[in-house]
Each structure stands twice: as C-alpha cells, then as structure tokens.
N, C-alpha and C positions, 0 to 999 in steps of 0.2 A: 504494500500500500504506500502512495505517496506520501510524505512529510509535508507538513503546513506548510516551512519558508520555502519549500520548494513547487509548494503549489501556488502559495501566492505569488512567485515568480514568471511561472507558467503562465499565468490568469491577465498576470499587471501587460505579461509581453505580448498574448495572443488573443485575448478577448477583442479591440477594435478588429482585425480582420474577421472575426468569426464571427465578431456581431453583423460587418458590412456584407458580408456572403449571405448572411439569412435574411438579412434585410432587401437586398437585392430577390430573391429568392421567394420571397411571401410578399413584399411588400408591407407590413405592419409590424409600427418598431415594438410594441409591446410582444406578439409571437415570436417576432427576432429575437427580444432579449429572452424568453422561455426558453427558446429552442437552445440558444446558448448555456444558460442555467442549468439547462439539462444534460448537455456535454459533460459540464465541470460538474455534477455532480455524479455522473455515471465516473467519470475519471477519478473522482476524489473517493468513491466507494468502491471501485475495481481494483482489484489486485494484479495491473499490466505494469510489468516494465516498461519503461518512457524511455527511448533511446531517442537523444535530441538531433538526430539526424534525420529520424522519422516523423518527429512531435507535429511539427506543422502541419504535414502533408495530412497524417491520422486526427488531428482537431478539425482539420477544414473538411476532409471527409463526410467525417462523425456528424459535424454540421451539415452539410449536404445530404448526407442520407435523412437525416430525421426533417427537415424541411421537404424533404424528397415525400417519406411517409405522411408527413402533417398535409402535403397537399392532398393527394391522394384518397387519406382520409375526407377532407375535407371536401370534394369531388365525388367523390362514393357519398357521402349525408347531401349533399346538395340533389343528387339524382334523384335519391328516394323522397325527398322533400319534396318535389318538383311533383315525383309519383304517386304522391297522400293526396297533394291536391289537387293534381288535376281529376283521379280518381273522385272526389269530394264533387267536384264544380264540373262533369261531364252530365250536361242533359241530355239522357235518352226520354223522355216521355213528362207528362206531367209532375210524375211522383218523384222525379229527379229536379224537374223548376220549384217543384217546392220545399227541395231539398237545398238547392240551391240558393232561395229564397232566403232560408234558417243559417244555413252559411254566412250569406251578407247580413242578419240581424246579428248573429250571436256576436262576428266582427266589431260590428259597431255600436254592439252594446255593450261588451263584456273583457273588450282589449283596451290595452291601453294605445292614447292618439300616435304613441312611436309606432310601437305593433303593429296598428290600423297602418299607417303609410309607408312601412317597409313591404306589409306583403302586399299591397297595391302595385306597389313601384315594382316589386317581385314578379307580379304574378299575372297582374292588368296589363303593365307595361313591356314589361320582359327584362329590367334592367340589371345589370350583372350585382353582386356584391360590391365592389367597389364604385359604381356608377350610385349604386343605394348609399353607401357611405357620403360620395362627394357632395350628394343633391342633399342630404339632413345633415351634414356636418359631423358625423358622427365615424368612429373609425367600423372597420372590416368587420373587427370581432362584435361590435356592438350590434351591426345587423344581425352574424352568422346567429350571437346570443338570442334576439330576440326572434326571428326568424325560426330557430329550433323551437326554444319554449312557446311560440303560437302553434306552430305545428300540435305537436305534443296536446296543449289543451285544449284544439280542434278535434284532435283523434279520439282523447280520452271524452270528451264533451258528447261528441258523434259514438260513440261505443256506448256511454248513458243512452242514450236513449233507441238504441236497437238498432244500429246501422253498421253492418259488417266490416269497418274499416280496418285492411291488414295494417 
C-alpha cells in the first residue's frame, strides 16, 4: 500500500492533468473531479506497486477508462428513460389519450417547475442533456438528477394505479 507523503506527492503532481482529461471527457467539472477522486482513492486502497515510469500513463488510463464507463452508463439510463416514456405517452386508442391525459396532469401537478421543464425540453423538444443544462442554467448532472427521479415517480405513480409499466 502507498505511504501518505508519497501519495500526496502523486496527487499534488498529477491530479491537474487527470482532472483536464475527464473534464474534457464528460464535460462536467463536478463528474470530473469524482471521477478523479475515484482514481486516488482506488490507488490509495490498492495494494499496486507504482513504478514512476509507469505512474502517469496508468493514472490517465484509470481516468479514461472510468469516464469511459461513466458514459456509457450514462447512455444505457438515458435509452431506457427515453423507453419509460415514450412507452407512457404512445396513443394507441382512446384508453391511451387518457392515459396520456393523466401523464400531463400528474406532471403539472405533482412535479416540481424544474422537473416540469427538463422533461419538456427532454421529451416535447428532443433536446440533449447538455442543451437542457445551457437553456435553465443548470449543470448536466442537475438534469441527469432530476430527469431520473421524475422518471422513477412516473413509473412508480403509473404502477399505483394498474398500469403495467416495465
């Protein structure tokens, strides 16, 4: 396991690039600095030999790959979010427009005014996460957050009251 002065040395010398590769990478400096955070702490709990020939190459990796994953992830949740709702808001027949109906009340009764105009802009519009961020001023993560948790209390809302929602 690594030694403090030796890790704070590590940290003091390579965190700015590790932080600018994941920021380049995600675009959002608070995921940036996680993803980093996560490095050093995968590092600081592992028991790898650090040979400083290698150090850089295997921190900017480390970063790479987990930004690598974190999209990914985040690409695989956006798909199935996309797939809740359009599944929710597809009218085949009347018993669908009045499902649909209850959709847009429960919305605009029961969310809050963020909520309401992220999945508008999401969903009405088509606009990406980051397009949603610049038009409310708000970062990536604050849509992806609030975006997931409407989802969520759509599904669970719509499963109250007998509607098959996977």
């Amino acid at each position: 396991m690594i030694d403090k002065r030796e890790f704070e040395t590590v940290f003091r010398h390579h965190y700015d690039g590790m932080f600018r590769l994941a920021l380049r990478m995600l675009g959002d400096d608070a995921e940036s600095k996680d993803v980093v955070s996560d490095v050093f702490a995968h590092l600081l709990h592992s028991a790898n030999d650090l040979r400083s020939d290698t150090l850089h190459a295997f921190l900017l990796t480390s970063v790479r790959n987990r930004c690598i994953n974190l999209l990914v992830h985040r690409q695989k949740e956006q798909q199935m979010q996309k797939a809740v709702v359009v599944e929710m808001i597809t009218p085949e027949g009347t018993a669908e427009q009045e499902r649909l109906q209850m959709l847009h009340h429960y919305i605009n009764s029961q969310m809050p005014k963020l909520s309401q105009q992220i999945l508008r802009l999401r969903y009405q519009q088509g606009l990406k996460y980051r397009e949603i961020a610049k038009v409310l001023q708000v970062s990536e993560v604050t849509v992806h957050n609030h975006l997931s948790q409407s989802l969520k209390q759509l599904k669970d809302h719509f499963k109250s009251l007998g509607y098959g929602i996977k």
